[in-house]
RORONU-533758 format. One record per residue (C-alpha): x, y, z; residue number from 1. Coordinates in nm, 4 decimals. Layout:
// residues N
+----------+----------+----------+-----+
!       c1 !       c2 !       c3 !   i !
+----------+----------+----------+-----+
!        X !        Y !        Z ! NUM !
...
+----------+----------+----------+-----+
This chain:
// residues 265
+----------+----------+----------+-----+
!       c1 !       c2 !       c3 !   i !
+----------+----------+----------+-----+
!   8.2072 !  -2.9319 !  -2.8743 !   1 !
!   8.0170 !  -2.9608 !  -3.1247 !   2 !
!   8.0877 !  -3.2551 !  -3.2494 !   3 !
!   7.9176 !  -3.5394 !  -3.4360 !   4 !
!   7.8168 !  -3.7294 !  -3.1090 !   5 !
!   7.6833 !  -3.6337 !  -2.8025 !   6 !
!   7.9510 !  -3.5141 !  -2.5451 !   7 !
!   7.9208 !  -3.5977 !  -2.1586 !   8 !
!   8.0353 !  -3.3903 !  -1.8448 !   9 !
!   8.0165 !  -3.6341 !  -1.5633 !  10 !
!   8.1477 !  -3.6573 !  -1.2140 !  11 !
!   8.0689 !  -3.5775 !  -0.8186 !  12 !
!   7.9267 !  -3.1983 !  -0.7339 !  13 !
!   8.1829 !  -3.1341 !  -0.5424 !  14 !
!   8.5392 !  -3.3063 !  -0.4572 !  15 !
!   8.4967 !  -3.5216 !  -0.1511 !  16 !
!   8.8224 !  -3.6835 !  -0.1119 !  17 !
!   9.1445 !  -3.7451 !  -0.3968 !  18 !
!   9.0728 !  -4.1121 !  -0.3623 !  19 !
!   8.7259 !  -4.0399 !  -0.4471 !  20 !
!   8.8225 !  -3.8651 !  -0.7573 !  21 !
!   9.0329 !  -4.0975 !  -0.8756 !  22 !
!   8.7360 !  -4.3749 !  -0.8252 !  23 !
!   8.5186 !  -4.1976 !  -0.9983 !  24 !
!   8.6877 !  -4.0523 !  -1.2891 !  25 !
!   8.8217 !  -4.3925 !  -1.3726 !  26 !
!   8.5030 !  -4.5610 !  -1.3097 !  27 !
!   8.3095 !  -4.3269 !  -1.5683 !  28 !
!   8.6120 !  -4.3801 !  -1.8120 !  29 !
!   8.5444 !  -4.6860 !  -1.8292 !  30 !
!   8.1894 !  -4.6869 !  -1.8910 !  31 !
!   8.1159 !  -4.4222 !  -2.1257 !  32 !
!   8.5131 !  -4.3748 !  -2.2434 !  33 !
!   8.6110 !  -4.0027 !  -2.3120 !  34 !
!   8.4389 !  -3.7399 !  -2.1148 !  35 !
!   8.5474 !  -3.4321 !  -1.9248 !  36 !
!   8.5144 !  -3.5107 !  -1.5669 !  37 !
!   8.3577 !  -3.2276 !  -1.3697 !  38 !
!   8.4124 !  -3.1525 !  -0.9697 !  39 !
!   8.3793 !  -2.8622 !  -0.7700 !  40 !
!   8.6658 !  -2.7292 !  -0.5396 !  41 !
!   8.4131 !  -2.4775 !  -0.3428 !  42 !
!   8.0037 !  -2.4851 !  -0.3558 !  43 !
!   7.9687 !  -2.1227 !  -0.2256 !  44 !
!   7.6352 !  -2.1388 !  -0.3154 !  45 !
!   7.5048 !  -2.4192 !  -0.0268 !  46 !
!   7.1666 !  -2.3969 !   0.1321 !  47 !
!   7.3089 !  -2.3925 !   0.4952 !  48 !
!   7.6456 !  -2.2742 !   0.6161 !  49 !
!   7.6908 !  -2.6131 !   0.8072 !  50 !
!   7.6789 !  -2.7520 !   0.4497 !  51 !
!   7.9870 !  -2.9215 !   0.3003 !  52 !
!   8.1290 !  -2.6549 !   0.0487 !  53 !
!   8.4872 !  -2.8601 !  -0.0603 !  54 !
!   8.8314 !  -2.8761 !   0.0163 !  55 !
!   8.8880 !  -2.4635 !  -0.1092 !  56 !
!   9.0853 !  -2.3480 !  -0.4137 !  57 !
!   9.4409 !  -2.4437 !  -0.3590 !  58 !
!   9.4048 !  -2.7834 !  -0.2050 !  59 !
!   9.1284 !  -2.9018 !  -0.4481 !  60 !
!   9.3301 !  -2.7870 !  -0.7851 !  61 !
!   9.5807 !  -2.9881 !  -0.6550 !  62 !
!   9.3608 !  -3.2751 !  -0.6416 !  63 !
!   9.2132 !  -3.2133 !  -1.0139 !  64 !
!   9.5271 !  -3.1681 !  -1.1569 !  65 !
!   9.6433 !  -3.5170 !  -1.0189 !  66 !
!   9.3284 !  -3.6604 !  -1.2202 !  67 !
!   9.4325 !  -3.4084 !  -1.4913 !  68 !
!   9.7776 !  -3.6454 !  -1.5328 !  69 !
!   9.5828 !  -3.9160 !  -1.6100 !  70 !
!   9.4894 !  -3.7786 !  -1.9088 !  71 !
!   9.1374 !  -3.6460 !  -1.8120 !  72 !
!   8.9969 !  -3.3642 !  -1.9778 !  73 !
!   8.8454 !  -3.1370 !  -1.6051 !  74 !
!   8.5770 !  -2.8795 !  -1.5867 !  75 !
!   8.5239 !  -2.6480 !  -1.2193 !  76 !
!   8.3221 !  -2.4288 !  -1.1345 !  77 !
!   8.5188 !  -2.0403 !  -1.0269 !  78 !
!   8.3021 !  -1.8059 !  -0.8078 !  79 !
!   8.5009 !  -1.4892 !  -0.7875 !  80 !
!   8.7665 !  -1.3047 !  -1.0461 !  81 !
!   9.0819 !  -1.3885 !  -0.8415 !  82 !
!   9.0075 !  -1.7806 !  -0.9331 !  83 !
!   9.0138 !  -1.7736 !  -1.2598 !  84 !
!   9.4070 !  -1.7911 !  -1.2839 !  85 !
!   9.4502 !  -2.0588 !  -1.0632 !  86 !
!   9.1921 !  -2.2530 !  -1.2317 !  87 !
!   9.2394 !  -2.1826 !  -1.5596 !  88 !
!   9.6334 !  -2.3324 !  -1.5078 !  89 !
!   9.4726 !  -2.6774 !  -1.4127 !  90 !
!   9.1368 !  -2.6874 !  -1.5654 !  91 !
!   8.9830 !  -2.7064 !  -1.9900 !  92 !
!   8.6834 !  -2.5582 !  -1.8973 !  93 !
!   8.5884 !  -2.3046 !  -1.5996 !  94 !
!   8.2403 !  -2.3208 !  -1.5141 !  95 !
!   8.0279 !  -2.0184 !  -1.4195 !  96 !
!   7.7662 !  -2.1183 !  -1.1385 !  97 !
!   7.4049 !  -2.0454 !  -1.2538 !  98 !
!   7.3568 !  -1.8035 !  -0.9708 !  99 !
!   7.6674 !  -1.5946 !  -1.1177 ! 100 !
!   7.5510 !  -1.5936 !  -1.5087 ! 101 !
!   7.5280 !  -1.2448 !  -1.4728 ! 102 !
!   7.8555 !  -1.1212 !  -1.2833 ! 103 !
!   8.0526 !  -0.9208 !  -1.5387 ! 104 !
!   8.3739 !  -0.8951 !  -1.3591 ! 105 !
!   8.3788 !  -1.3060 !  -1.3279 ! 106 !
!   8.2816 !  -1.3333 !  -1.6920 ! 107 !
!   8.5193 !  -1.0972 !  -1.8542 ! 108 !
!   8.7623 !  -1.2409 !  -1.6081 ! 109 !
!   8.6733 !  -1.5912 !  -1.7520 ! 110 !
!   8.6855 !  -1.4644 !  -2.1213 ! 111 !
!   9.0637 !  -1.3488 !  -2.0539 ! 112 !
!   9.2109 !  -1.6870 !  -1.9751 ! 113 !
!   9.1327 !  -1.8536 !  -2.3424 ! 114 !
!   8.9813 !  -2.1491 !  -2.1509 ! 115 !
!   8.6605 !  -2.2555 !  -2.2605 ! 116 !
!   8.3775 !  -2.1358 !  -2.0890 ! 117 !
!   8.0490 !  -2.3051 !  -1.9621 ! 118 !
!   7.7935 !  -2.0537 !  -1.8790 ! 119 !
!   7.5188 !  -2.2494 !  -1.6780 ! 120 !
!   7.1695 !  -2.0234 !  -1.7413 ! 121 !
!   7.0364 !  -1.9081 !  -1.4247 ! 122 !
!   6.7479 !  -2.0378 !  -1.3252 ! 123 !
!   6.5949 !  -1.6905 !  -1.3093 ! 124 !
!   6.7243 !  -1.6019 !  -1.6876 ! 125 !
!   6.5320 !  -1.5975 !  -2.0218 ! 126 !
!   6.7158 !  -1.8383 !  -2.2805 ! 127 !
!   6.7071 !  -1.5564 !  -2.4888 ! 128 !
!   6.8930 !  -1.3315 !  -2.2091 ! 129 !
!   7.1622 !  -1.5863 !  -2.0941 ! 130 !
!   7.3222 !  -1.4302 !  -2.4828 ! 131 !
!   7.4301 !  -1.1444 !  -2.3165 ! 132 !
!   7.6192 !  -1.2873 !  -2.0634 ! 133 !
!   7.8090 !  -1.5013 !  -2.3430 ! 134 !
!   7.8258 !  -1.1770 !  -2.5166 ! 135 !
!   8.0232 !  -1.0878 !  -2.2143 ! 136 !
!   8.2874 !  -1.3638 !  -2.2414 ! 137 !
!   8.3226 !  -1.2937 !  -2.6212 ! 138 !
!   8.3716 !  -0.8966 !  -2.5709 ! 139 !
!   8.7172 !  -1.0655 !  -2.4469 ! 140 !
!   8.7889 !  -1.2278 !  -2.7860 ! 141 !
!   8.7070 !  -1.5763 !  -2.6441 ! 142 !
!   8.4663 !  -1.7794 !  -2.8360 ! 143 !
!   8.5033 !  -2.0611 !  -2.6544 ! 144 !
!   8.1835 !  -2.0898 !  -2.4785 ! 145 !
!   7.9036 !  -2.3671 !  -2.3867 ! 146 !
!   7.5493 !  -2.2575 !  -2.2692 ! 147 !
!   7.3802 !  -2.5047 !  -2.0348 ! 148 !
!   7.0106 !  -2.5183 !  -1.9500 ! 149 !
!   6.9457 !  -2.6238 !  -1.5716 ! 150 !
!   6.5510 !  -2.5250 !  -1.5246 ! 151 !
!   6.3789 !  -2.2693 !  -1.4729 ! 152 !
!   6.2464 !  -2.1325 !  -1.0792 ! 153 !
!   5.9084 !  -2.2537 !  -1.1319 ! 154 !
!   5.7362 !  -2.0853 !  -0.7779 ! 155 !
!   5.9015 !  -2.1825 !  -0.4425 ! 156 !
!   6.1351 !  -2.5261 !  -0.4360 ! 157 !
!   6.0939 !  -2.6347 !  -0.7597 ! 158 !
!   6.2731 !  -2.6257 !  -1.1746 ! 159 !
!   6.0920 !  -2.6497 !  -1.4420 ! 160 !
!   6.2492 !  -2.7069 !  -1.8041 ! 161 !
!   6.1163 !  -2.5275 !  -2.1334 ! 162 !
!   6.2929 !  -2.7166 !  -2.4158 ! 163 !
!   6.1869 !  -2.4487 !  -2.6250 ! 164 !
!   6.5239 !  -2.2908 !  -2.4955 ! 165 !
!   6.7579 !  -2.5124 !  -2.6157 ! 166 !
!   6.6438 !  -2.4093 !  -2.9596 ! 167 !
!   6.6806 !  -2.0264 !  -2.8435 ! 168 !
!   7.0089 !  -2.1164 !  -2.7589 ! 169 !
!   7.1419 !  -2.3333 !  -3.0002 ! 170 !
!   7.0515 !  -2.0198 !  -3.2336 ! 171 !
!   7.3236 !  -1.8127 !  -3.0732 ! 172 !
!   7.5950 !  -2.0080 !  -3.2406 ! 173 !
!   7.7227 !  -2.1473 !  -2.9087 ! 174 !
!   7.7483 !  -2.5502 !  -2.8048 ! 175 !
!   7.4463 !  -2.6164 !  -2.6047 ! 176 !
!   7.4236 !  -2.8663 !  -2.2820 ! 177 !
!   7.1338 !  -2.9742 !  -2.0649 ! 178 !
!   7.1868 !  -3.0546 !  -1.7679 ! 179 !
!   6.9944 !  -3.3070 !  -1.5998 ! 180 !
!   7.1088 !  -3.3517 !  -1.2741 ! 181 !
!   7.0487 !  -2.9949 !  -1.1662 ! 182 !
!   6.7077 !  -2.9645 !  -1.3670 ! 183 !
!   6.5891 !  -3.2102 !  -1.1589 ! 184 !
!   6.6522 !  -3.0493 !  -0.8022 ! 185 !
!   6.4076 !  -2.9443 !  -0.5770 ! 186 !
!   6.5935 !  -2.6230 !  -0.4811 ! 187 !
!   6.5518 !  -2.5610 !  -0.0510 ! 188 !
!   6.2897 !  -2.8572 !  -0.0184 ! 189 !
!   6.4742 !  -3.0209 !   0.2601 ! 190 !
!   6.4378 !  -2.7616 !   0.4867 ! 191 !
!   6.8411 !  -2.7009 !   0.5572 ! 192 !
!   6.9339 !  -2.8188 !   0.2013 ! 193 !
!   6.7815 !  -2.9153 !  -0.1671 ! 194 !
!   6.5806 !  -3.2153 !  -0.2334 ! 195 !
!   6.5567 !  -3.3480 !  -0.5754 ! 196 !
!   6.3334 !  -3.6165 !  -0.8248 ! 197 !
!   6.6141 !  -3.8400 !  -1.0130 ! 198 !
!   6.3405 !  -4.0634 !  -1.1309 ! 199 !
!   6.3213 !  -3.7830 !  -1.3764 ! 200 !
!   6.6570 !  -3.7698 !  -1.4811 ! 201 !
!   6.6578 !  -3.9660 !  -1.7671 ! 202 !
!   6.3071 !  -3.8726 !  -1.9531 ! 203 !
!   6.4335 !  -3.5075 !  -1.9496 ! 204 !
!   6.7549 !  -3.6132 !  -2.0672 ! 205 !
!   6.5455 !  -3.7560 !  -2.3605 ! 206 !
!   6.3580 !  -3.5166 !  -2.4204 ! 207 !
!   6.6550 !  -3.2907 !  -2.4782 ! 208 !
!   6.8416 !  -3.5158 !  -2.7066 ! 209 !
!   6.5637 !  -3.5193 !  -2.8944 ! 210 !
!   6.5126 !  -3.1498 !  -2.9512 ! 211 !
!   6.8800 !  -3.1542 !  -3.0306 ! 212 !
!   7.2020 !  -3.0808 !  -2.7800 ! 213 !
!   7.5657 !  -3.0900 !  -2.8371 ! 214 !
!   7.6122 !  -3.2348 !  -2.5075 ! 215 !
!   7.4584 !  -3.3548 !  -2.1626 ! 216 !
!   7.5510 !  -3.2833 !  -1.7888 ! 217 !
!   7.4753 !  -3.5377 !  -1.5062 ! 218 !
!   7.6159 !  -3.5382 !  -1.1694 ! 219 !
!   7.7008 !  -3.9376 !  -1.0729 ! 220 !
!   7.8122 !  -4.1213 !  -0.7588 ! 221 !
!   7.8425 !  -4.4526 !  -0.6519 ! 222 !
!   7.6099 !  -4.3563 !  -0.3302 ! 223 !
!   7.3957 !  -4.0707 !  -0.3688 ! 224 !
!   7.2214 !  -4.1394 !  -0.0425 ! 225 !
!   7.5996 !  -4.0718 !   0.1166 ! 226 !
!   7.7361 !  -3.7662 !  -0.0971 ! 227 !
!   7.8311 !  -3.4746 !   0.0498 ! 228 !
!   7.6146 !  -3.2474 !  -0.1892 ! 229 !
!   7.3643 !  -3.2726 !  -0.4385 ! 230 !
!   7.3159 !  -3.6372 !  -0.3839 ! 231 !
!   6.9158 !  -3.5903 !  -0.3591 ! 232 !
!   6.9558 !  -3.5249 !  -0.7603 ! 233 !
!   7.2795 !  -3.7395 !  -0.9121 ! 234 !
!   7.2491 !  -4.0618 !  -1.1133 ! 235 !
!   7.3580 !  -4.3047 !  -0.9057 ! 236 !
!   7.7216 !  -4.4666 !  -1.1235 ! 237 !
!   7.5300 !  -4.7935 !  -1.1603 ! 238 !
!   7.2920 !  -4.6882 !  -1.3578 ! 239 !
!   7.5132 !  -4.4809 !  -1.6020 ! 240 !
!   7.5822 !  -4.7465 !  -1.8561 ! 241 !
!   7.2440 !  -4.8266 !  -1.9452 ! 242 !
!   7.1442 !  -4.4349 !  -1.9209 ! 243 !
!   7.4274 !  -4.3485 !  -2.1425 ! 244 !
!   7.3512 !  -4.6712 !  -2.4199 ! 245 !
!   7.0290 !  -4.5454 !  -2.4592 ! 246 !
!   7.1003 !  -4.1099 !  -2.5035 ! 247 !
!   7.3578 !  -4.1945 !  -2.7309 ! 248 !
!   7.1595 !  -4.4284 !  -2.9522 ! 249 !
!   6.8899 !  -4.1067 !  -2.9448 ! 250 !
!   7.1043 !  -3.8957 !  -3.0583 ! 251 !
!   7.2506 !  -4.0589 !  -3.3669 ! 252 !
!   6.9062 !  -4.0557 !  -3.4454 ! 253 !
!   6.7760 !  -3.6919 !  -3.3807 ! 254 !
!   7.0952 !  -3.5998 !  -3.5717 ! 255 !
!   6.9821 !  -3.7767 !  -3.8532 ! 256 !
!   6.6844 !  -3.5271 !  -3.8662 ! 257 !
!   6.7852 !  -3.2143 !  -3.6721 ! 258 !
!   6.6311 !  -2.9576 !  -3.8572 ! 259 !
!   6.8627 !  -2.6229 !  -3.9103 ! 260 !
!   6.7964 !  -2.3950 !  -3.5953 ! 261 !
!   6.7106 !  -2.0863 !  -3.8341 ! 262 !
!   6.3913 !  -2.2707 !  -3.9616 ! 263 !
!   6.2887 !  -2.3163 !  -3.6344 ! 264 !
!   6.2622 !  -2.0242 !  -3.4824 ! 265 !
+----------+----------+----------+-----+
């Protein structure tokens, strides 16, 4: 990222099983061909602590790195300094959880490993603060950074998205992502968990393309109803091919009338 088309991160919130990964990875391959494949080894951030977190550091790098050897390009989220080491041996991009966008240490930690470095914008964060968290990562020398927008706390258990931050963003010189999985989640509205709308998935995914992104995020699997997080807000895998067929064919048109960011704003 950038590049001429849009990009896709795409895969389960968090790692359920190796044979799972290896069903899913493949299966997105070969819908949308090259992607980075994105899975979680630990969600420390869960709702409840009965909730599902992942199979921990050591045992799920050893799981992405066996999808790794097939020639997939991986992306995980790290919660605490110490990971980023670990991670950064297996993983292209290290992911820094929305609630953490702040959390020098873990940035500057990030920054150090030369890995690329997706900064998802708390949903509590300006667009036009989430700059000095990248500012963070590139105090470290490390340009390699991707912003991502996933909503905005809009009262109690629910996101709202201002596109109008995507242009703040894209300003800062960074690759921008939307994510819109996440954008769509309903944050503690199931009581001991998040709820989520993914009817609305696609129409914000639209309406980012079309103010102009250098890539999109969406959480997929094969039975939301059945996943062990975040499944009240993925895009079930069926439905990826047509979703993806139609954001790409947007975007090869906005691009042919993106407007320079400076005259924007």
């Amino acid at each position: 990222m950038p590049n001429d088309t849009l990009d896709l991160i795409a895969g389960p919130c968090v790692i359920e099983s190796e044979e799972h990964l290896h069903f899913l990875s493949e299966s997105i391959q070969a819908i949308v061909g090259d992607f980075v494949f994105k899975a979680s080894f630990d969600k420390a951030n869960r709702s409840s602590v009965h909730s599902y977190r992942g199979p921990g550091l050591v045992e799920g790098l050893r799981m992405l790195g066996q999808v790794k050897q097939r020639g997939f390009r991986i992306l995980t989220d790290i919660h605490e300094p110490w990971q980023v080491g670990p991670a950064a041996e297996v993983c292209d991009i290290l992911q820094i959880p929305a609630f953490l966008c702040r959390q020098t240490d873990l940035l500057v930690e990030a920054g150090r490993s030369g890995r690329v470095i997706n900064i998802k914008k708390g949903q509590f964060v300006s667009p036009w603060d989430i700059r000095l968290a990248a500012d963070k990562v590139a105090s470290t020398g490390n340009n390699n950074i991707i912003l991502t927008e996933r909503g905005t706390t809009f009262g109690y258990n629910n996101l709202v998205v201002d596109m109008r931050s995507l242009i703040i963003m894209r300003s800062f010189g960074w690759p921008v992502v939307f994510d819109a999985t996440h954008s769509v989640q309903l944050p503690g509205a199931a009581g001991h968990g998040s709820g989520g709308q993914p009817e609305f998935i696609e129409p914000l995914a639209r309406a980012a393309v079309g103010v102009g992104i250098d890539g999109l995020f969406v959480e997929v699997h094969e039975a939301p109803e059945r996943a062990l997080s975040d499944g009240a807000n993925a895009l079930p895998i069926d439905q990826l091919a047509g979703f993806w067929r139609r954001l790409t064919e947007l975007d090869a048109v906005t691009r042919q009338h993106l407007r320079p960011v400076e005259e924007l704003i």
